[in-house]
C-alpha positions in Angstrom: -103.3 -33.1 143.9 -100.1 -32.7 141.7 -100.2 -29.8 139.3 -97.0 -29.5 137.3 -95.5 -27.5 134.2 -93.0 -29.5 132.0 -91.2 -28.2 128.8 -90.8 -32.1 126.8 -89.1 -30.1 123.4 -91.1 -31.5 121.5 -92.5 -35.6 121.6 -91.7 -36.5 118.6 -90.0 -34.6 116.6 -88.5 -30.6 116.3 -87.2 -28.7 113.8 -83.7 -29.5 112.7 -82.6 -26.2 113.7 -83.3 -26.5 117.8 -80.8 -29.2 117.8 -77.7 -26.6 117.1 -76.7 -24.8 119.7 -78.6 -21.4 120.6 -75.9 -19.4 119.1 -76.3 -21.1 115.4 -79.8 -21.7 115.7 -80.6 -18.6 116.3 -80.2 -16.6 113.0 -81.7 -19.7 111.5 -85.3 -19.4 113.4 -85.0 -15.9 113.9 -84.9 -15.5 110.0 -87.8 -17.9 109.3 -90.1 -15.9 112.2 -89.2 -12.6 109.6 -89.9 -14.3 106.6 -93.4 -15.8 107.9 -94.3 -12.4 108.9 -92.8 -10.8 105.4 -94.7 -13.3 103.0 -98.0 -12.4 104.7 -98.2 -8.4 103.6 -100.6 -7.9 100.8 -97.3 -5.9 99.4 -93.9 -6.7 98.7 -93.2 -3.5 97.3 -89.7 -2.6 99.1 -89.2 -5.6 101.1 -87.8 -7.7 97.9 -84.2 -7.4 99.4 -85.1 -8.3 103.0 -86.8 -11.3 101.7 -84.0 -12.7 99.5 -81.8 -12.1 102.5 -83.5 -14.1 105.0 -84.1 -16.8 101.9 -80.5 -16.7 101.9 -80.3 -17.2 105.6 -82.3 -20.2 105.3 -80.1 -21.6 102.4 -83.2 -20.9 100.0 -81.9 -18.3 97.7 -81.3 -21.1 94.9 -83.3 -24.1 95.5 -86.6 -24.4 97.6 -84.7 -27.2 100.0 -82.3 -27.1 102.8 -80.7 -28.7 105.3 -83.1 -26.4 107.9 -86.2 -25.1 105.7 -88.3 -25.6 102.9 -90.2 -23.2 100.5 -93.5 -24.9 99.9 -95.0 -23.7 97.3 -99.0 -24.6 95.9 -99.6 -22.1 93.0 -97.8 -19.2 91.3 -94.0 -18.7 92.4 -92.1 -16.4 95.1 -88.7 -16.0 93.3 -87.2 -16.7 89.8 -83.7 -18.0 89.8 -82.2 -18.1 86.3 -79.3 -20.1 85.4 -77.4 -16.4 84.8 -78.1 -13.6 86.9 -79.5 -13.0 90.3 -82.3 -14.1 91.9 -85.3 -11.9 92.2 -88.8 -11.3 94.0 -91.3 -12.3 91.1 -94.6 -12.4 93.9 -95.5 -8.5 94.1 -97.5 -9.9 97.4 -99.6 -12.4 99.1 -102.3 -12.9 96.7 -99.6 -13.4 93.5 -98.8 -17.0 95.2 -99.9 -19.8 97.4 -97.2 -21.1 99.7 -94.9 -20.8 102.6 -91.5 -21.6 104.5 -91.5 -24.2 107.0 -88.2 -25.9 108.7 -87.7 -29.3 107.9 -88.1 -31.4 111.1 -85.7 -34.2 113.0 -86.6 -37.3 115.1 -86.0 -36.9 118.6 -83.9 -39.8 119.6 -85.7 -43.0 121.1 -84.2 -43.1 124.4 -84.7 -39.5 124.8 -88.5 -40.2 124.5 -88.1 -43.1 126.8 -86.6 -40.7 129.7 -89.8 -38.0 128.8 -91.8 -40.6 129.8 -89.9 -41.4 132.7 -90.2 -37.6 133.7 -93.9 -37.6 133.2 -94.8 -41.2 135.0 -92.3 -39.8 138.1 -94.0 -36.8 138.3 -97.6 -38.2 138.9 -99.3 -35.4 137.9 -103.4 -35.0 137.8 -103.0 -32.5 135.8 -99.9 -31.4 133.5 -99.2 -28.8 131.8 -97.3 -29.7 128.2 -95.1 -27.0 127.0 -93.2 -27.6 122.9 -96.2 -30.7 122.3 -96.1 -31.1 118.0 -100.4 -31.4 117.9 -102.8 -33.5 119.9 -102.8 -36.5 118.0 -99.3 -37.0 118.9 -99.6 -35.9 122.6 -102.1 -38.5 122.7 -99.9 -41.5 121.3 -96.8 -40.2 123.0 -99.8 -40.9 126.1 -100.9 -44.3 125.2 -97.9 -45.9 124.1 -94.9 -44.2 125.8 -96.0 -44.1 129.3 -97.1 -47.9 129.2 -93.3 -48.5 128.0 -92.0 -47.1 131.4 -94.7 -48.8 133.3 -97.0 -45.7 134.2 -101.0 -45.5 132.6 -101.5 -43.5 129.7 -103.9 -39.9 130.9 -107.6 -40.1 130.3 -107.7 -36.9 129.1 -105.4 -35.4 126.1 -105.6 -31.8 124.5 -104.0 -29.7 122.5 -105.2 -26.7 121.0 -103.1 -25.5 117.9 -101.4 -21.7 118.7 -99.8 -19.4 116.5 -96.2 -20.8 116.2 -95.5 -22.0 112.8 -93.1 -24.5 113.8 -96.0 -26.7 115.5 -94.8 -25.5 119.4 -98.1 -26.2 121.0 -98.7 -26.0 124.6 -101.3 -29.2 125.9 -102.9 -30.7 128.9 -103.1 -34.5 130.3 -105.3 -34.7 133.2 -106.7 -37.5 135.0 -110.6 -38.1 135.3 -111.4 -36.8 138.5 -109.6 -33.3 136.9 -112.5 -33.0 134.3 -112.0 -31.0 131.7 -115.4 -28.7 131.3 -114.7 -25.7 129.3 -111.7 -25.2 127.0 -111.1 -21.6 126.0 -108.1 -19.8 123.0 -106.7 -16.6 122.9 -104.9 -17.2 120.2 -106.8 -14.4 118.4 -106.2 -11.9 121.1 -104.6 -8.6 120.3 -103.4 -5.3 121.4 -102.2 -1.8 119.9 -99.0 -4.1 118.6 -101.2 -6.8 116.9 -101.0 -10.6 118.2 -100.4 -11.4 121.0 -99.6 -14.9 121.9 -96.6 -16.8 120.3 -98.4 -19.7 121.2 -101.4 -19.4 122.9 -102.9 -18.6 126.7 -105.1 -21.6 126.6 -107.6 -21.6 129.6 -109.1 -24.8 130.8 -111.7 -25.2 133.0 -111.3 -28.3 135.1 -113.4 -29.6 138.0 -112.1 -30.9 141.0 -112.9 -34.0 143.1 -114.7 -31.8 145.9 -116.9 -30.3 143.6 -115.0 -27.4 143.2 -113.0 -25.7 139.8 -109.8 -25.1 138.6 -108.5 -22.9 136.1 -105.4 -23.4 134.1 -103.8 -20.5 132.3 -101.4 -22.9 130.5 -98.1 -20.7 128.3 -95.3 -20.4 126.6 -93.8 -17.2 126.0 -91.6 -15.7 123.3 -87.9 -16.9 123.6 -85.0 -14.9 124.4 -83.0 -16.3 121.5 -85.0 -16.4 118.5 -86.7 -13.0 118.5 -87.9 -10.3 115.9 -85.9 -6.8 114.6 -86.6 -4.2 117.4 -87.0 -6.7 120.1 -84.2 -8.6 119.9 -84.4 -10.4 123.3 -88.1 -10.8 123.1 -88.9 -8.5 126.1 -91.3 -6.3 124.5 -93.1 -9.5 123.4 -92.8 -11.2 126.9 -94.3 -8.2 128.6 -96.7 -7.7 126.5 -97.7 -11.7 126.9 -97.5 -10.8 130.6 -99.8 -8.4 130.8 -102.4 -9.7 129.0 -102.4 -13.0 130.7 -102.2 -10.3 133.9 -105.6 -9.4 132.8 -106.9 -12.6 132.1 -106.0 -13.7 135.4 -107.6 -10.6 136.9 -110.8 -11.1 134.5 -111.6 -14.5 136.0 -110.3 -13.8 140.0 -113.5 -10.3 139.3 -115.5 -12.9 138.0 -115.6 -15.5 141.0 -113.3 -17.7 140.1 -111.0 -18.2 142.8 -108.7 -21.4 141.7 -106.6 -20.2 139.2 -102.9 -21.3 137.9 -100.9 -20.0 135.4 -98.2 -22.5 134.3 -95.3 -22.3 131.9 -92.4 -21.9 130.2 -92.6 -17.4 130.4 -88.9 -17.8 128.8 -87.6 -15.0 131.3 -86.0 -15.0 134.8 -88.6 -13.1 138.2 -85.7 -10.5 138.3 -85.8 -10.2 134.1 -88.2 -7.4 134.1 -90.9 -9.2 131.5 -92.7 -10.5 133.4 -93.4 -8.0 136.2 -96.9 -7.4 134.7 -97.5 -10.7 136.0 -95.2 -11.3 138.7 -95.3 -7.9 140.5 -98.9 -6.7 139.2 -100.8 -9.5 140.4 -101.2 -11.3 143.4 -100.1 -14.5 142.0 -97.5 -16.9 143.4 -94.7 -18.6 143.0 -94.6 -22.5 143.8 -91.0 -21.7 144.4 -92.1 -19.4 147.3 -93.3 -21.8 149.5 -91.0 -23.1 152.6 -91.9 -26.5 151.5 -90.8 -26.4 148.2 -87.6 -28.3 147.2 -84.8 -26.9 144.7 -82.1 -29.3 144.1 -78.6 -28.2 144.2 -79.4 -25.0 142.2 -82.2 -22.8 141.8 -83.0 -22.7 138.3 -85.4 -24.9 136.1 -83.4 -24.5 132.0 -80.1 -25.8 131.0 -77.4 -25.3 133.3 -80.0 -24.5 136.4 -78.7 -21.4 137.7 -80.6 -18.9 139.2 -81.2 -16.4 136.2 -82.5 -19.6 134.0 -85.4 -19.8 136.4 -88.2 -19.8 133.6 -90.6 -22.5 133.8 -93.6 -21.7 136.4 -96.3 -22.3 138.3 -97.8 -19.4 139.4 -101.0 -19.7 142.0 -104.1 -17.4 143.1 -104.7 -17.0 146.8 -106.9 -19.4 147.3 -104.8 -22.1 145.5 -101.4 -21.1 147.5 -103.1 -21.1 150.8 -103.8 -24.9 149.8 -100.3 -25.4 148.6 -98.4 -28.2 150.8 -94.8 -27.3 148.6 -93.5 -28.6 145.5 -90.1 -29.4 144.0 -88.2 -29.1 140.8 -87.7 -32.5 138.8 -84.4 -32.7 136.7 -83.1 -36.1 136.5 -84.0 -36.1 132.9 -81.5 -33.0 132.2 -78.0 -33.8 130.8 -75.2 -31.6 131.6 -72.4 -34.3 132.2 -71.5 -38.1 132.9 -73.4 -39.1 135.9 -70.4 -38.7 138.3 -70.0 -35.2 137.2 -73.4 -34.2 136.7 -74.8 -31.3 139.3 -78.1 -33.1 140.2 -78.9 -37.3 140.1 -80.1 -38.0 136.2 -81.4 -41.9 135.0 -78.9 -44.7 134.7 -79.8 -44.7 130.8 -79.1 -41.1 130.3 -75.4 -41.0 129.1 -75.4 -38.0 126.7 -77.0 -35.3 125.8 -78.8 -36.3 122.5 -80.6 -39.0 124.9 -81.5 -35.9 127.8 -85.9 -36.1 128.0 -85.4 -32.0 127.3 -83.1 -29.1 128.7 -85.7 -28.3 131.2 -86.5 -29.5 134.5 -90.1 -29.7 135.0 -91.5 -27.6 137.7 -94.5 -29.7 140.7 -96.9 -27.9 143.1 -98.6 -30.1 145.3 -101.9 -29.0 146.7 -104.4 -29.9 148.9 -108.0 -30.0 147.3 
């Protein structure tokens, strides 16, 4: 069977922001993950400045739309803005008002769906693992009417569970019917001494197998590198933290019997990163890229340019599962980084720029034998 982890950025569409470049998107989504987290204290009492900032940030301060958010807002008000004088902090905390900041959202470009597609119906996955999908219903008709367009069949079986990113970044699941889905299971409301811990979610699927056997999925997305909160500005602490409790998930379900189990991913850091050791280094988990049979490409990396240290999509395997493991590859030829004579790796005729690219990563394939 093909398992396979895949990064699509979003089906649809994303927030307007993720199509600058890292360096100006990042104030931009790194400001709204502050203010989301600011507007939910029961007091504003000496965070009034820090909110205007960020508001400003967001090109809120004076009107409640921008080219990159919006302040929604049901009952009561946030701010007053009078035509003289400053803007102030009118809400003295959550209960004084009803609302919240969202980013305002772009379509992805047609042809850059088309080549998703093209991604997905060339991997010919049983089961896939959907990193950046906007909700289920989407997933679904991206499913049913996308893949028909590039001449693969839409998957049987479609979920999505919504996690805690604001921004709808959801991670899903298409399998095919003789992968069926028994028991689906969020940790969305898991914590630790910090608070929550999942950006998105560790959504754990139970699947059963042809044989008569199970498989586990422990399907992620951790926090980013670029767009992360004051006092962990790279998102490590976050990342390891992710790691370890998915470490002990893992661990929880291997004591339990269950000897199938895969973690797949976009974990957002490089092995040698350090974040992910809980995982990497504290389990007895895997790499797909580990295996002799497993096929790189021209470069060893699975995001953006493809080099080595931008190794961070995964697919991380029990035991049991690698022992079955007959190799794998990387799959980039929907990744843009030049005209197709220049371009490190072979892309799709189509693909001629990088507004049309399926995403900026490569998806990542394990092919076992169950």
């Amino acid at each position: 069977m093909i398992l396979a982890s895949y990064n699509v950025e979003n089906l649809f569409s994303r927030p307007r922001a993720m199509n600058l470049t890292d360096a100006q998107a990042a104030p931009i989504l790194a400001a709204h993950a502050e203010l989301q987290q600011l507007l939910q204290l029961d007091s504003y009492v000496g965070k009034q400045a820090r909110i205007l900032e960020l508001l400003e940030v967001l090109g809120l301060l004076h009107a409640d739309t921008s080219t990159y958010a919006v302040l929604r807002r049901i009952r009561g008000q946030l701010v007053r803005r009078p035509q003289t004088g400053p803007v102030t902090v009118v809400a003295t905390g959550r209960a004084d008002w009803i609302g919240w900041v969202e980013l305002t959202r772009a379509e992805v470009n047609e042809l850059a769906m088309r080549h998703t597609a093209q991604v997905i119906a060339d991997l010919g996955a049983d089961v896939l693992g959907v990193i950046e999908a906007e909700n289920r219903v989407s997933l679904e008709l991206f499913s049913t009417s996308l893949l028909r367009q590039v001449g693969s069949r839409p998957y049987e079986q479609v979920m999505v569970v919504d996690g805690n990113d604001p921004r709808g970044i959801d991670v899903g699941l298409l399998t095919r019917p003789a992968y069926a889905l028994q028991t689906i299971r969020t940790h969305i409301f898991d914590t630790d001494a910090q608070g929550v811990i999942f950006s998105r979610d560790c959504a754990e699927y139970h699947l059963a197998t042809p044989a008569g056997g199970e498989l586990i999925v422990l399907l992620n997305h951790f926090k980013s590198k670029g767009y992360a909160s004051p006092g962990d500005r790279t998102g490590a602490l976050k990342r390891r933290r992710q790691a370890t409790a998915v470490a002990e998930i893992y661990r929880g379900l291997i004591a339990a019997g269950h000897a199938r189990v895969a973690v797949l991913g976009d974990l957002n850091d490089s092995p040698g990163g350090g974040s992910l050791d809980p995982l990497l280094t504290g389990t007895d988990l895997r790499d797909i890229s580990e295996h002799p049979d497993f096929v790189w490409g021209p470069r060893r990396g699975t995001y953006g340019s493809g080099n080595e240290k931008d190794k961070i999509d995964y697919v991380l395997l029990s035991p049991e599962l690698f022992a079955r493991a007959r190799g794998g590859q990387v799959c980039r030829k929907g990744v843009y980084r030049g005209p197709r004579t220049q371009n490190p790796w072979e892309i799709y005729p189509t693909l001629t720029k990088k507004a049309e690219e399926a995403s900026d990563h490569a998806a990542i394939v394990a092919d076992l034998d169950l």
